[in-house]
Rosetta silent file (secondary structure, phi, psi, omega in degrees, C-alpha in Angstrom):
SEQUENCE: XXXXXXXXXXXXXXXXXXXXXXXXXXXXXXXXXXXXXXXXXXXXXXXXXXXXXXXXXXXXXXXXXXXXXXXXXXXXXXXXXXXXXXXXXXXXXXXXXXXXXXXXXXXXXXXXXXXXXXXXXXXXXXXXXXXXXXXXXXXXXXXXXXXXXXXXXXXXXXXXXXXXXXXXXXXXXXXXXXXXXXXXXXXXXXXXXXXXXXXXXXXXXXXXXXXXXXXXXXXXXXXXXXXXXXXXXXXXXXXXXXXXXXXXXXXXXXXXXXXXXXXXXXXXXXXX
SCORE:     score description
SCORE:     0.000 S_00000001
   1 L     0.000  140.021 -169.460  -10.515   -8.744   -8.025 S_00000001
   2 E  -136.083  144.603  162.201  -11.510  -10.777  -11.083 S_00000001
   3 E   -78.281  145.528  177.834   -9.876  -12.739  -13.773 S_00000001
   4 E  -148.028  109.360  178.211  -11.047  -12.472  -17.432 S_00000001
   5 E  -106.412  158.342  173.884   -9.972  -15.291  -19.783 S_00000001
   6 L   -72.501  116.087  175.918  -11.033  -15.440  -23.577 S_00000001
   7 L   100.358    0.403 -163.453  -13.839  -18.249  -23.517 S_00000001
   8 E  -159.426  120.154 -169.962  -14.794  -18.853  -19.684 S_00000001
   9 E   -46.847  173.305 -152.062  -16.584  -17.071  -17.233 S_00000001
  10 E  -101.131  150.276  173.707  -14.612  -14.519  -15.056 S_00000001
  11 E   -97.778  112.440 -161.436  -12.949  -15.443  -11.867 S_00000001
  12 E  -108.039  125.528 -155.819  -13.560  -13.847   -9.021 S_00000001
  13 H   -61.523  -33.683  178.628  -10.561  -14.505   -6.316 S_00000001
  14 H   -82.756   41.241  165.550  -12.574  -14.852   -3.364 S_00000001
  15 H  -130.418   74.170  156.211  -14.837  -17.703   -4.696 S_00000001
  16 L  -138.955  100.626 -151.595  -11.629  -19.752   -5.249 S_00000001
  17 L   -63.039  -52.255 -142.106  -11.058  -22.314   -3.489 S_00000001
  18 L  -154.216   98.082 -174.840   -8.239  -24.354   -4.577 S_00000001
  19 L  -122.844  141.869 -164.782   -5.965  -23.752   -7.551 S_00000001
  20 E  -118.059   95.092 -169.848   -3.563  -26.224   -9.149 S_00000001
  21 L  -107.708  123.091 -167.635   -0.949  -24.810  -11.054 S_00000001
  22 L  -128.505  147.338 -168.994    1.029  -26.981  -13.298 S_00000001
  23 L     3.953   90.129  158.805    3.128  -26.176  -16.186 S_00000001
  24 L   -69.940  108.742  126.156    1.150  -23.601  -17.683 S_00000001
  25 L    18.266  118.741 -159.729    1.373  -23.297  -21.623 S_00000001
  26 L   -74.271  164.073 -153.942    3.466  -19.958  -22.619 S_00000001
  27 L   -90.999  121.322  172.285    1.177  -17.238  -23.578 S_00000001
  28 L   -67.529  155.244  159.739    0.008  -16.665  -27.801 S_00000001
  29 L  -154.462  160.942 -176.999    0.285  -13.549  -29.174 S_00000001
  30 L   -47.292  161.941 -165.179   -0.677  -11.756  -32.826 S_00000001
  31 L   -85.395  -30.017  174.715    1.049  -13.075  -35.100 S_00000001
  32 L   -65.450   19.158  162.660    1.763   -8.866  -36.347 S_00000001
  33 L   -86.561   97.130  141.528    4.376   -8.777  -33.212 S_00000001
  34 L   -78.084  -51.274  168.181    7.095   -9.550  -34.982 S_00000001
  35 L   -38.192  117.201  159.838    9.781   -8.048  -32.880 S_00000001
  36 H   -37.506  -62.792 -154.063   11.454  -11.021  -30.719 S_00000001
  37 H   -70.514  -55.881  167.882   12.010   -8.314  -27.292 S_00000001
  38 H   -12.240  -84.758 -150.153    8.417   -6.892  -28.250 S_00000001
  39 H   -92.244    3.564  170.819    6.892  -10.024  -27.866 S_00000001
  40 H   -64.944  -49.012 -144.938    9.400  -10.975  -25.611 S_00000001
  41 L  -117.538   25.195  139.672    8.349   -8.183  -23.321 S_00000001
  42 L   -66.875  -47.414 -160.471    4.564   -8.908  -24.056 S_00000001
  43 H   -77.455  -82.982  171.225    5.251  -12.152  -22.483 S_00000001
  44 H   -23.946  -52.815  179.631    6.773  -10.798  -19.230 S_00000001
  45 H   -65.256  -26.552 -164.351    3.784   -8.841  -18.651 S_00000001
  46 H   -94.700   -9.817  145.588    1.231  -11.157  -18.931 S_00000001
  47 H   -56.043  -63.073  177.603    3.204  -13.668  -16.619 S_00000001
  48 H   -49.301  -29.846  167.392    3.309  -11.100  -14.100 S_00000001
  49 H   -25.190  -95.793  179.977   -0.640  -10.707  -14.544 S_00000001
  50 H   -30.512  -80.335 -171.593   -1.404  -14.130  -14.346 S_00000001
  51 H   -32.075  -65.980 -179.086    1.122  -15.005  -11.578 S_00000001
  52 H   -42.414  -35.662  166.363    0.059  -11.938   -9.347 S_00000001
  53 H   -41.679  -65.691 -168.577   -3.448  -13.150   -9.584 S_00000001
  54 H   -46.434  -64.179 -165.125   -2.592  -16.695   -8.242 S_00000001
  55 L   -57.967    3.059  156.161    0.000  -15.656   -5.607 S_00000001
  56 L   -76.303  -31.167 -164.169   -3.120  -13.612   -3.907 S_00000001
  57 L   -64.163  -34.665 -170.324   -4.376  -17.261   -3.162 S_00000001
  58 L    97.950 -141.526  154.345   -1.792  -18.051   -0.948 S_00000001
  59 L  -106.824   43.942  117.493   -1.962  -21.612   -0.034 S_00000001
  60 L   -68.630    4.229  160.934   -4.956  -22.443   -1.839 S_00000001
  61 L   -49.801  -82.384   67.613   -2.472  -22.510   -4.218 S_00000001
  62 L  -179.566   59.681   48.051   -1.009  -26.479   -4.764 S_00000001
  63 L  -174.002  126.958 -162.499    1.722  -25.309   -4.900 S_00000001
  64 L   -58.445  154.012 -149.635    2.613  -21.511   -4.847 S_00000001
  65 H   -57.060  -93.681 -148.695    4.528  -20.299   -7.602 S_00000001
  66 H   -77.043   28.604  138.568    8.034  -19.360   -5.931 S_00000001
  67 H   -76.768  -48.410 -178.827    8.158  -22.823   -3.861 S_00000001
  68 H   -45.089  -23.410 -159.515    7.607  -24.437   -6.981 S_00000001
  69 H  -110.509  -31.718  177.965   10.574  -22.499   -8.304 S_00000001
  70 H   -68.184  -51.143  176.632   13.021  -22.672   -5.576 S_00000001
  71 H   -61.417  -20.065  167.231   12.203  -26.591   -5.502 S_00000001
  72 L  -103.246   29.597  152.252   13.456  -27.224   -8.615 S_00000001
  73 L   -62.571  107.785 -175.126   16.899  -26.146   -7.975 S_00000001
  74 H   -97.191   27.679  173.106   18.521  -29.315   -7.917 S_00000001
  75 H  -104.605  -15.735 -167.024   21.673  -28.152   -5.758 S_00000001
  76 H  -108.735  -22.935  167.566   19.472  -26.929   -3.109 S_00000001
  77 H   -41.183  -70.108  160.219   17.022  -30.211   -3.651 S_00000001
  78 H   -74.574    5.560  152.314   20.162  -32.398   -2.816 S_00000001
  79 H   -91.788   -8.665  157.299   21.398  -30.621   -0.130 S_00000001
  80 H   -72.460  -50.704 -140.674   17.983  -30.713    1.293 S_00000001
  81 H   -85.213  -40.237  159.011   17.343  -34.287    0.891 S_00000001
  82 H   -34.651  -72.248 -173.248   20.686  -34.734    2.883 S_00000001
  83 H   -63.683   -0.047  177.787   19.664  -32.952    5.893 S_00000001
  84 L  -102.607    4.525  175.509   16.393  -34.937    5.855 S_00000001
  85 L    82.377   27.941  179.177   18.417  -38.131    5.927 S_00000001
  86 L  -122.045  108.360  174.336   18.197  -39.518    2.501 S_00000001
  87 L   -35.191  143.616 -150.556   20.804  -40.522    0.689 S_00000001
  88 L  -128.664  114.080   70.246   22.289  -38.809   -2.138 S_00000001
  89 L    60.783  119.852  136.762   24.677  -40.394   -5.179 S_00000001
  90 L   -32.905  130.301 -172.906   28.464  -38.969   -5.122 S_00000001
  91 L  -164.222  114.070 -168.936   27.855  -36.090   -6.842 S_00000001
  92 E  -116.076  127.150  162.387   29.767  -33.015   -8.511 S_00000001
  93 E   -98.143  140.943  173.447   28.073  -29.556  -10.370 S_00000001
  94 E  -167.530  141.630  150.742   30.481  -28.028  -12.411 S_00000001
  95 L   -89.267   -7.897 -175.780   31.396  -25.938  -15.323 S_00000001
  96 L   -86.243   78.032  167.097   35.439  -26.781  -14.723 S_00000001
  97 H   -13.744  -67.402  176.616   36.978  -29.468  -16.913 S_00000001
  98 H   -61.029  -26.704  171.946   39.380  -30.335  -14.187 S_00000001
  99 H   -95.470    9.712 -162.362   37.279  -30.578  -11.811 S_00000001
 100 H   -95.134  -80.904 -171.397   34.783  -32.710  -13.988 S_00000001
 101 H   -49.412  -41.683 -147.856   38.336  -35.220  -14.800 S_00000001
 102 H   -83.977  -21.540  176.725   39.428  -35.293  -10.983 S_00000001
 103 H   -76.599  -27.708 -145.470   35.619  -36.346   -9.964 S_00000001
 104 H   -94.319  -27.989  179.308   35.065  -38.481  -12.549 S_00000001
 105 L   -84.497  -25.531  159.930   38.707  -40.325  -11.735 S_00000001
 106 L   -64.694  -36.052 -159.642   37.150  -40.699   -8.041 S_00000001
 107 L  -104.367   34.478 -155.272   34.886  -42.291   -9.101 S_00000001
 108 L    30.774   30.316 -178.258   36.449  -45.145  -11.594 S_00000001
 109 L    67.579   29.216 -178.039   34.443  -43.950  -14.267 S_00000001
 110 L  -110.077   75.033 -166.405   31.257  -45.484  -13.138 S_00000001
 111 E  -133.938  136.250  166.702   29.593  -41.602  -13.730 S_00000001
 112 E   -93.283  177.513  162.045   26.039  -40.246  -15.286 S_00000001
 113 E  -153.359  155.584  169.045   25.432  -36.934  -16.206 S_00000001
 114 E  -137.025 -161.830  170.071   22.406  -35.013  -16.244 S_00000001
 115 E  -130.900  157.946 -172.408   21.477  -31.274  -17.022 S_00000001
 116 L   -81.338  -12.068  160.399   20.482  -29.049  -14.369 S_00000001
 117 L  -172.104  147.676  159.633   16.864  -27.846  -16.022 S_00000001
 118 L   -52.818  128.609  141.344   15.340  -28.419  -19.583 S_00000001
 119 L   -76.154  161.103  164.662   14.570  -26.462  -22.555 S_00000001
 120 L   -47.503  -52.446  179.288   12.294  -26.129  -24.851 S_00000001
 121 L   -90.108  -29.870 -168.470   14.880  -26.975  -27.974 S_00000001
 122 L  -123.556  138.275  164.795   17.382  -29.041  -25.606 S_00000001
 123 L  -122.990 -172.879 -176.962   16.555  -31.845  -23.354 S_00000001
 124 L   148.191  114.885 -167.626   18.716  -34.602  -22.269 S_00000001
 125 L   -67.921  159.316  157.852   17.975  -37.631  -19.963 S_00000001
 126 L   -48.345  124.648 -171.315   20.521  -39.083  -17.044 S_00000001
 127 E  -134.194  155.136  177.856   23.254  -40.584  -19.807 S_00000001
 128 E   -86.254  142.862  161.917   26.345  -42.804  -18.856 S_00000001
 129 L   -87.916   94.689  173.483   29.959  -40.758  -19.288 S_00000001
 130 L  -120.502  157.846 -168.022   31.580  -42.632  -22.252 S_00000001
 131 L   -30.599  -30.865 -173.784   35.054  -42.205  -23.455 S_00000001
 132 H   -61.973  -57.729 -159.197   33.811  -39.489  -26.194 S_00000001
 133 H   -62.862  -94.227 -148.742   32.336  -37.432  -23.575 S_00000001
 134 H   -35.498  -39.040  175.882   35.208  -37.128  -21.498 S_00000001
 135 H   -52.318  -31.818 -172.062   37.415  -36.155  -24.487 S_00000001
 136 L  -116.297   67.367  169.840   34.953  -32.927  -25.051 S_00000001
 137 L  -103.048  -17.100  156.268   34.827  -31.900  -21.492 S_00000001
 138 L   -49.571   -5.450 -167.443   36.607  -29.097  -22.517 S_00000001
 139 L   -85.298  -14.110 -174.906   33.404  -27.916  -23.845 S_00000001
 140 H   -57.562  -43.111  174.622   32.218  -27.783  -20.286 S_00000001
 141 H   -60.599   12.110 -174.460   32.656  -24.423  -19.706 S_00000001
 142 H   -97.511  -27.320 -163.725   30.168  -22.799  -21.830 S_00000001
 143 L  -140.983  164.955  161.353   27.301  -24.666  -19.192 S_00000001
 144 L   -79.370  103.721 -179.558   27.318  -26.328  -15.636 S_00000001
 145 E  -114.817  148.358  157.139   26.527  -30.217  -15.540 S_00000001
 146 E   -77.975  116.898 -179.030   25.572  -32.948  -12.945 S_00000001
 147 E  -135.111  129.587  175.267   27.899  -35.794  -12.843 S_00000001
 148 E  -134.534  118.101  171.866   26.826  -38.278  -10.487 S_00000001
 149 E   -72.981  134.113  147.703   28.298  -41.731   -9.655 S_00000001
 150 L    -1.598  110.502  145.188   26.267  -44.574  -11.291 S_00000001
 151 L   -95.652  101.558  177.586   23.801  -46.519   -8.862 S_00000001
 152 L   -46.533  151.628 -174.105   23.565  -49.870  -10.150 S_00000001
 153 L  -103.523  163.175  160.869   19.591  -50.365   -9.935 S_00000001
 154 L  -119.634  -67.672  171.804   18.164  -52.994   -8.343 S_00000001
 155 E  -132.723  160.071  166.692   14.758  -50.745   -9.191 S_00000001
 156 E   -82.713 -160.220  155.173   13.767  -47.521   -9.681 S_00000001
 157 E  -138.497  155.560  176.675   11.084  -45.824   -7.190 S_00000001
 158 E  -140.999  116.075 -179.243    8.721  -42.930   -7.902 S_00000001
 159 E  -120.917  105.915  159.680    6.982  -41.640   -4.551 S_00000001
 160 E   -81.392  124.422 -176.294    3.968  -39.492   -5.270 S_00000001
 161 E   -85.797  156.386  169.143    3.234  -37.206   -2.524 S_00000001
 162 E  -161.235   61.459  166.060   -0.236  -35.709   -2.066 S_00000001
 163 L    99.729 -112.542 -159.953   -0.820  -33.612    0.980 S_00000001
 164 L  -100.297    0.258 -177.091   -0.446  -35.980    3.725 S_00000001
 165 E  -106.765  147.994  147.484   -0.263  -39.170    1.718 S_00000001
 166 E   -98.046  128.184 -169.399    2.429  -40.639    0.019 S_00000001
 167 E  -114.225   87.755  155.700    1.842  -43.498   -2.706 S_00000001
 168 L   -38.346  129.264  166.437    5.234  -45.257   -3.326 S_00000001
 169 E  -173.153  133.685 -136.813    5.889  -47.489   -6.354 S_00000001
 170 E   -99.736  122.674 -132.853    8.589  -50.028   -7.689 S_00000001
 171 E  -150.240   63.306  169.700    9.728  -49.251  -11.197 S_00000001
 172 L   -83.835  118.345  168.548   11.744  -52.407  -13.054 S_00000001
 173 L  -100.396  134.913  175.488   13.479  -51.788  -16.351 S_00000001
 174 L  -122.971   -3.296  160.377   15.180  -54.516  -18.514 S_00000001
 175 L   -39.203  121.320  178.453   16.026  -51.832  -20.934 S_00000001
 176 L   -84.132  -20.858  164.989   19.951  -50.972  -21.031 S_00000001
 177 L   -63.757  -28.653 -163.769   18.507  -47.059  -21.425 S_00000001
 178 L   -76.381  -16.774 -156.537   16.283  -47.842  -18.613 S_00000001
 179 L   -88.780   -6.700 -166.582   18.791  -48.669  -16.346 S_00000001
 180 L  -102.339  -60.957  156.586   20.496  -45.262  -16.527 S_00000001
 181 L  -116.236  104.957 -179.799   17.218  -43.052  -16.897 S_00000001
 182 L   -64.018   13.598  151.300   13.420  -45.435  -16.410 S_00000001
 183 L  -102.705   11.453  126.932   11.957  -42.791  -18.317 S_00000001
 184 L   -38.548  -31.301  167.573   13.307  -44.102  -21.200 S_00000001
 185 L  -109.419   98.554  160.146   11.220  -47.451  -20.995 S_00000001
 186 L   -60.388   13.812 -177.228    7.660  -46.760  -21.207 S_00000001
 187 L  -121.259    8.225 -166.349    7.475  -50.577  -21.002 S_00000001
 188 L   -58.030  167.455  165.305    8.949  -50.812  -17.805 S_00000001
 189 L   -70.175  148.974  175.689    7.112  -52.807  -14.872 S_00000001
 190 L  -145.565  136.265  159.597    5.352  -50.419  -12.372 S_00000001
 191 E  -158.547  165.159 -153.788    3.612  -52.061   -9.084 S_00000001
 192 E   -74.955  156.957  173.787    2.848  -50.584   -5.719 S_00000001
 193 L  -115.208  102.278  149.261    5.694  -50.335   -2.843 S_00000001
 194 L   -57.424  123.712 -151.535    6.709  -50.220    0.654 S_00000001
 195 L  -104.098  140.576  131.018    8.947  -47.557    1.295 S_00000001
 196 L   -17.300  124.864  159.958   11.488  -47.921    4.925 S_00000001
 197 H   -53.451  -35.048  171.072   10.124  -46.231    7.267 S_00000001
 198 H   -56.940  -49.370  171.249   12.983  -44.303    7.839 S_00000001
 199 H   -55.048  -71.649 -176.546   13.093  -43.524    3.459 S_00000001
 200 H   -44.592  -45.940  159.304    9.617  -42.417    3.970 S_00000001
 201 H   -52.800  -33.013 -167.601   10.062  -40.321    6.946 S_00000001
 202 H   -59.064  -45.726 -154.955   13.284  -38.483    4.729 S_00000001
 203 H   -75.277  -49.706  178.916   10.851  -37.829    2.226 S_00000001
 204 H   -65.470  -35.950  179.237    7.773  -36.298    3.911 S_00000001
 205 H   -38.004  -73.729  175.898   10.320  -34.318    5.924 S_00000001
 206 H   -54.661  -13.580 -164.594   11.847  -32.766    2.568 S_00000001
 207 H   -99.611   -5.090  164.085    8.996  -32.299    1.083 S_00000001
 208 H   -59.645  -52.383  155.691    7.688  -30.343    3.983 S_00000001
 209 L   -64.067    6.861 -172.967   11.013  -27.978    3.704 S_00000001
 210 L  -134.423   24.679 -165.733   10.639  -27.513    0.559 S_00000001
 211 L    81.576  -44.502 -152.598    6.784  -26.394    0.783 S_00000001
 212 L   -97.111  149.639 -173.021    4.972  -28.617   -1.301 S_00000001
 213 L  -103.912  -13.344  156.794    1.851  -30.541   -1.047 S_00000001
 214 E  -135.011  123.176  173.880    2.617  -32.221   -4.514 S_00000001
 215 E  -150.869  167.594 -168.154    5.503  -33.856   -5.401 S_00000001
 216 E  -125.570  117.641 -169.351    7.086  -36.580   -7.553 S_00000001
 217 E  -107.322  144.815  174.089   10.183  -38.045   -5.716 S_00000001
 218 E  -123.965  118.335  169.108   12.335  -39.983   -8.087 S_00000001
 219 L  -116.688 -157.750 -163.842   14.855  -43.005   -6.057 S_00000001
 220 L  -151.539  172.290  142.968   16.852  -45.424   -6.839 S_00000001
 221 E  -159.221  119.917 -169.345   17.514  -48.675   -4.571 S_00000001
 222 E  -104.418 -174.887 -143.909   20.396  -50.893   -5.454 S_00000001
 223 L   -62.110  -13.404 -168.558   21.160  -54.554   -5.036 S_00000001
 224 L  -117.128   51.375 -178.611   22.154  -54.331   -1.917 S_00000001
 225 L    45.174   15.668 -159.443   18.774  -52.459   -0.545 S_00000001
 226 E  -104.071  126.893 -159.437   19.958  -48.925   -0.367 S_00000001
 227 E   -90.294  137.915 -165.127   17.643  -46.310   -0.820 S_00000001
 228 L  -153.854   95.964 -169.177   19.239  -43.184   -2.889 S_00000001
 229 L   -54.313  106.195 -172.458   17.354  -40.047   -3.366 S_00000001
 230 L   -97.843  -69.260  163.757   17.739  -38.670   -7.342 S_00000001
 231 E  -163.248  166.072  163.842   15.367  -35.883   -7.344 S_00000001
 232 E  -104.580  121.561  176.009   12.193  -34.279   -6.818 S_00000001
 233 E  -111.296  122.618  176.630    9.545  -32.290   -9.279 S_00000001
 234 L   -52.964  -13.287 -160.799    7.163  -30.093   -7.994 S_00000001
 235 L  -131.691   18.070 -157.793    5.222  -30.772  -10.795 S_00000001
 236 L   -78.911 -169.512 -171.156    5.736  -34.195  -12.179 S_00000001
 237 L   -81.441  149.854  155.300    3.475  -37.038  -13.852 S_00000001
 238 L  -160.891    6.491 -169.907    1.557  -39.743  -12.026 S_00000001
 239 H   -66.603  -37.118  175.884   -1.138  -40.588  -14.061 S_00000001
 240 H   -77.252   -4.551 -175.568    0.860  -43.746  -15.357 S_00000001
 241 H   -88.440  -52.740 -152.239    1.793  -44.610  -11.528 S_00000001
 242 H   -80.504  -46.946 -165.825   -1.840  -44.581  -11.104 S_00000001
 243 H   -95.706   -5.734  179.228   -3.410  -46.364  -13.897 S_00000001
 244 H   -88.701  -33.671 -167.635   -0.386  -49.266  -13.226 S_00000001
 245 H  -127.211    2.416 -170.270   -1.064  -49.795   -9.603 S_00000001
 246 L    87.175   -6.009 -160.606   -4.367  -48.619   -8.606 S_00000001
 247 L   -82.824  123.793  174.795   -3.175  -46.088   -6.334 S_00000001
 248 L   -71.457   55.987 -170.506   -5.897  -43.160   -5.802 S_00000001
 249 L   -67.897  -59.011 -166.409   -3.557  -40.570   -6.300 S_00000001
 250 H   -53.591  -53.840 -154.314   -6.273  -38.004   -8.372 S_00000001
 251 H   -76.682   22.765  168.920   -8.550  -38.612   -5.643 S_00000001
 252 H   -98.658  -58.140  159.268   -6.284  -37.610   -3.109 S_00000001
 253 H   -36.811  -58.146 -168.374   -5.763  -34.608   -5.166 S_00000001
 254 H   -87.901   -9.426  162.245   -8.920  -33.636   -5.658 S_00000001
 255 H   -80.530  -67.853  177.754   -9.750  -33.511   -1.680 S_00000001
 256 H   -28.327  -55.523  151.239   -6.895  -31.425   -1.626 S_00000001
 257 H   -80.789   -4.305  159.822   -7.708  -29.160   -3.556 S_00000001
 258 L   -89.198   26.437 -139.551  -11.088  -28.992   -2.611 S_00000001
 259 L   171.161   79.543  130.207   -9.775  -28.276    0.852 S_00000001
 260 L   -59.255  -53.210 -167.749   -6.353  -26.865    0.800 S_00000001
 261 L  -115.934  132.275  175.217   -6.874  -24.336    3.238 S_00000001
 262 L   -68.159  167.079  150.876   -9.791  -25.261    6.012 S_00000001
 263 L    80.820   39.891 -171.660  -12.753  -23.226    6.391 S_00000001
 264 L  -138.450  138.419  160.981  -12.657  -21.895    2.566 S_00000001
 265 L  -123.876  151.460  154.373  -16.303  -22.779    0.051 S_00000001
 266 L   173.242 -128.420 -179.090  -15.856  -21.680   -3.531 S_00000001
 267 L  -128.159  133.091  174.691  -14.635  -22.628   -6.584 S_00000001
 268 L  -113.969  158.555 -142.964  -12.006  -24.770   -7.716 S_00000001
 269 L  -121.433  104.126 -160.819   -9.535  -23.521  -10.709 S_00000001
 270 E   -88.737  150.668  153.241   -7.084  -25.465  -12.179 S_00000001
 271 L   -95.589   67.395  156.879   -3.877  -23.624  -14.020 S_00000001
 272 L  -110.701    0.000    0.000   -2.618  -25.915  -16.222 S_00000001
């Protein structure tokens, strides 16, 4: 079986060692497709290609397709992250106004919100639940939201995982955006970190249940030292963790994927 991209010699799956597939870039098509389902249903196939190719790799894969998709459910993410012994935020999913009001009155009004996955057209960061908001919670019911009580930061943390290593790293915002989501201050401080052993243990544990051999753990730890689990992306950023602290995360990476699986020579293929 072979792959044939526009521009690049053909891939042949057993010389592949190690393939890293991260957000891949949705698929072009002529521009004389006008029909939306047409090209709609253009699209579907050529995911299904592509995917079916990879998902022969197996785990040379980093990280196959449907772990990657099941981890970024972030109800089953924080119900994982429990049973691995990492704390979790107060924390209510809901489409139900009332049940939105009655969490949000638990919680004296010290509540974020987030959305449970991105769009293309709509994004939207962890935001503080101000008086406006509450008033159009009737509005809730068209979608499901994350309302989480507010962890005052003491810092954030971002723990990049990479097969068996984990690189940990201390994340200060002076930003009043930053303190609600730190990926609002690109100016923030970033320097390397000792994680609890016990934090550290939660974390390779979930990320073990959950499959993956790359991950981006996003924590919290507030003034009073307590470690608080936000979420994890199979697929996230580290390049700025990396060029801030020194930490050899690509080269961790790149044994890993030249190795994934022992006892494999070939070639390796990135998907991104």
């Amino acid at each position: 079986m072979k792959l044939h991209l526009p521009g690049i010699e053909a891939i042949a799956a057993d010389e592949v060692v190690g393939v890293w597939w991260r957000r891949p870039r949705r698929f072009s098509f002529d521009k004389a497709i006008l029909d939306p389902a047409i090209r709609r249903f253009c699209e579907v196939n050529c995911e299904h290609a592509i995917q079916g190719f990879v998902q022969n790799f197996a785990d040379r894969v980093i990280d196959p397709i449907f772990r990657v998709e099941a981890a970024n459910r972030k109800l089953f993410q924080l119900r994982l992250a429990e049973q691995c012994g990492l704390k979790i935020p107060p924390t209510c999913v809901t489409n139900d106004p009332r049940t939105a009001r009655s969490f949000i009155k638990s919680q004296e009004g010290h509540v974020v919100y987030k959305i449970l996955r991105g769009g293309e057209s709509h994004y939207v960061g962890t935001t503080p639940l101000d008086s406006a908001e509450v008033g159009n919670l009737n509005l809730l019911r068209h979608c499901p939201v994350i309302f989480q009580r507010f962890v005052e930061p003491g810092f954030d943390i971002r723990v990049t995982v990479v097969g068996d290593s984990v690189f940990p790293a201390k994340l200060t915002s002076r930003k009043p955006a930053g303190r609600y989501d730190i990926r609002r201050d690109i100016t923030c401080k970033i320097e390397e970190y000792e994680l609890p052993p016990k934090v550290e243990g939660g974390i390779r544990w979930l990320t073990a249940r959950l499959g993956l051999r790359f991950a981006a753990v996003d924590m919290r730890a507030n003034r009073f030292g307590e470690h608080y689990f936000l979420e994890v992306n199979p697929t996230g950023q580290y390049l700025f963790v990396e060029t801030a602290t020194n930490q050899p995360i690509t080269a961790a990476l790149a044994r890993l994927l030249g190795n994934p699986c022992p006892r494999r020579k070939g070639k390796t293929v990135s998907g991104a």
